[in-house]
C-alpha positions in Angstrom: 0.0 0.0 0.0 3.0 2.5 0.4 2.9 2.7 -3.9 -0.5 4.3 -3.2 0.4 6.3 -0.3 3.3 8.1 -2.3 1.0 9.5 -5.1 -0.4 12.9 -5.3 -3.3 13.5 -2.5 -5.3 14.7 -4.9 -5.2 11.6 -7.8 -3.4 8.4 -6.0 -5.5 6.4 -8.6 -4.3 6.8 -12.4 -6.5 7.8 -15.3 -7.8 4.2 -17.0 -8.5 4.4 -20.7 -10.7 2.0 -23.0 -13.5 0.8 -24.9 -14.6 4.0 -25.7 -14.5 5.3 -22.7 -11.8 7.7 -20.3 -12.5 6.9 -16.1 -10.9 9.8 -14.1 -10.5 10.9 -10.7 -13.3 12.9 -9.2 -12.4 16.3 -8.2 -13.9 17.7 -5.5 -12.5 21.1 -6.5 -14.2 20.8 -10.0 -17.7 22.9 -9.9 -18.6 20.7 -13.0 -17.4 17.1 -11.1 -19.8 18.6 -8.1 -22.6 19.2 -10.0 -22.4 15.9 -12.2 -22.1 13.5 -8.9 -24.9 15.6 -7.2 -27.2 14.7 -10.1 -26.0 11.0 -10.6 -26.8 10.3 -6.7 -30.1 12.6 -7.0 -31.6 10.4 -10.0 -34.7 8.8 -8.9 -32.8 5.5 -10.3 -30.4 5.2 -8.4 -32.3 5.7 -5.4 -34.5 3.3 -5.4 -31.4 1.0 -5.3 -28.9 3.1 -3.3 -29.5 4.2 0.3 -26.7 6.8 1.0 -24.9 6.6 4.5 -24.8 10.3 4.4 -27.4 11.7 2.1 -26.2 14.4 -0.7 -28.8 16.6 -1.2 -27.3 20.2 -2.7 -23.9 21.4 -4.1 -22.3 21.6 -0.7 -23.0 18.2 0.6 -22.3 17.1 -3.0 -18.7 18.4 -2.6 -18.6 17.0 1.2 -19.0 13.8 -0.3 -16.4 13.7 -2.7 -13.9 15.0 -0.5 -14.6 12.7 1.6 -14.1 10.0 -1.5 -10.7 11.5 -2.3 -9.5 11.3 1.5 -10.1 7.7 1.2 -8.6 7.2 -1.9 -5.7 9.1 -0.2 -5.9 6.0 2.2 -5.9 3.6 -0.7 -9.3 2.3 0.2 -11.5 3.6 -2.7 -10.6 4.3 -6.2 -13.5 7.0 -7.7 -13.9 7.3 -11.6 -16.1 9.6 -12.9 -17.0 7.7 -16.1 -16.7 10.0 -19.6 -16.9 9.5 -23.2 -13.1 9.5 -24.8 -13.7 11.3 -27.2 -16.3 14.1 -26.9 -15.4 14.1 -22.6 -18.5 13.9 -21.9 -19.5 12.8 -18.2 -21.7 9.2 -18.4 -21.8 8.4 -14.6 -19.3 6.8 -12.2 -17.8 3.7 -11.5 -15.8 2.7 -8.1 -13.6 0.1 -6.5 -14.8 0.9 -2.7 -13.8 -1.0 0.7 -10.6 -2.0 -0.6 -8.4 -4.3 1.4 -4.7 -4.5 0.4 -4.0 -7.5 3.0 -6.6 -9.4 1.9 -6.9 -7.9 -1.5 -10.3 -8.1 -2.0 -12.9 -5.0 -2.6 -16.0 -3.8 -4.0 -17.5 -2.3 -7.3 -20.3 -0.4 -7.5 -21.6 2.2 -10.5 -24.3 4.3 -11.7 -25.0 5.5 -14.9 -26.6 9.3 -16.1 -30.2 8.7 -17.8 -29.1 9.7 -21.2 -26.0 7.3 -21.4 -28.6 4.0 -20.2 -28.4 1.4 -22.8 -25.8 2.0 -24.5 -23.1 -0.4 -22.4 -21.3 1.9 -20.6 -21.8 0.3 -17.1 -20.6 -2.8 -19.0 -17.7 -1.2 -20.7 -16.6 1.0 -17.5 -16.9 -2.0 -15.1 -14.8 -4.4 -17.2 -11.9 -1.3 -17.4 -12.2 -0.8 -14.1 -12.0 -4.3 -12.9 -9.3 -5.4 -15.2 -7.1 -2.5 -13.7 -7.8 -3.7 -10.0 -7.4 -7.1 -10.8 -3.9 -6.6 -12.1 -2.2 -3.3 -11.5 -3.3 -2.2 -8.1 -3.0 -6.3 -7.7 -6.4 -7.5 -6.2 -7.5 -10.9 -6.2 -11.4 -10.9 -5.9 -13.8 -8.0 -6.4 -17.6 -8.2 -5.0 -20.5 -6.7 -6.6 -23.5 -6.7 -4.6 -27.2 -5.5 -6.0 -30.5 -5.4 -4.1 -32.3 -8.7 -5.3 -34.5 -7.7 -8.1 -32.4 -5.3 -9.5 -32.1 -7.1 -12.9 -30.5 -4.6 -15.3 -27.5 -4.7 -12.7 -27.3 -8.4 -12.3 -27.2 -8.8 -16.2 -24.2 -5.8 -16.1 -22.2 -8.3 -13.6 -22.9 -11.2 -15.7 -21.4 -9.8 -18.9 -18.3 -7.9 -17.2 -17.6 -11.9 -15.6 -19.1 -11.7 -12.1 -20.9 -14.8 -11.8 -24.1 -15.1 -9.2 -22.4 -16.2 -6.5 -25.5 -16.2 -4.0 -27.8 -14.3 -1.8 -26.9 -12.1 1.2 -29.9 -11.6 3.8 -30.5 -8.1 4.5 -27.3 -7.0 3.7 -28.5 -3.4 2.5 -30.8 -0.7 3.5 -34.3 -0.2 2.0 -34.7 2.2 -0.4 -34.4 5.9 1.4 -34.4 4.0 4.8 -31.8 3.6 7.3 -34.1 1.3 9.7 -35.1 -1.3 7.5 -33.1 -4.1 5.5 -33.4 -5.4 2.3 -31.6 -8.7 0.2 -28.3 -8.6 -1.4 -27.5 -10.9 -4.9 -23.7 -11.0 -4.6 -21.7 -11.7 -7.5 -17.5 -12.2 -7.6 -14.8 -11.8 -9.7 -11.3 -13.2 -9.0 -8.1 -12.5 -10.4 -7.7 -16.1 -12.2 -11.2 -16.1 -14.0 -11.1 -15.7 -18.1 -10.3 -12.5 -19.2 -13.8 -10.6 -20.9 -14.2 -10.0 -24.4 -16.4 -6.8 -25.2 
């Protein structure tokens, strides 16, 4: 983990390049990064889903939160991209390697993607960039993804990006908008030996 220590504070993670697509740091000091991850955690989508810890709800809890994001990928626990297109640079959504664990090295993925971009496989493409880098250069051996059962789009995204259905976690996430309630998990994994996708 001292690699990752010794980068800049304000990028540790490098900019990952593929399939159409350019995955970049957030920053928090960006008015335009702000604004983009305050819509993308505001979208009625990915709240029914996605039950915040702390919820962002204007510009300055927006920015809160993704400093918050770059102090932890500071610590080398979290890698944030903010998904765009390569060539026109325009923002799609987000993609993230969260919780990871250098002894163990194992973390999770989670994304979202912006209305407009849906259906055209950037979760798909982003995920498989972002998975091949932290399955090989930041030198993890198994990622988790983990969806609230019934959530079908994103359990077809893990299939195709090689994160097979590995089971189902018992109220392993909060209801939708509730911190008091608990909802099931499909969990699917990814390790560092399984075939390499094709896209």
């Amino acid at each position: 983990m001292t690699h990752i220590r010794e980068r800049s504070l304000r990028h540790p993670f490098p900019e990952l390049n593929g399939h159409g697509l350019r995955l970049r740091p957030w920053d928090a000091d960006a008015d335009s990064d702000v604004t983009d991850w305050l819509r993308g955690v505001s979208d009625p989508e990915f709240r029914r889903w996605n039950t915040p810890l702390r919820p962002v709800t204007d510009v300055t809890s927006a920015r809160v939160s993704l400093r918050s994001r770059a102090e932890s990928a500071a610590d080398g626990v979290i890698a944030s991209f903010r998904v765009t297109d390569a060539v026109s640079g325009t923002t799609l959504g987000h993609v993230g390697v969260n919780d990871i664990d250098h002894v163990i090295r194992v973390a999770r993925v989670g994304y979202w993607i912006f209305p407009e971009a849906r259906g055209r496989g950037v979760a798909t493409r982003a995920l498989v960039l972002a998975a091949h880098w932290a399955l090989t250069d930041l030198g993890l051996y198994r990622l988790e993804l983990g969806h609230a059962l019934g959530h079908d789009v994103s359990c077809r995204v893990a299939e195709r990006c090689g994160f097979p259905a590995e089971g189902t976690l018992r109220g392993a996430m909060f209801e939708a908008g509730r911190q008091d309630a608990f909802r099931d998990v499909h969990l699917h994994g990814r390790v560092a030996t399984d075939p390499e996708v094709q896209l």
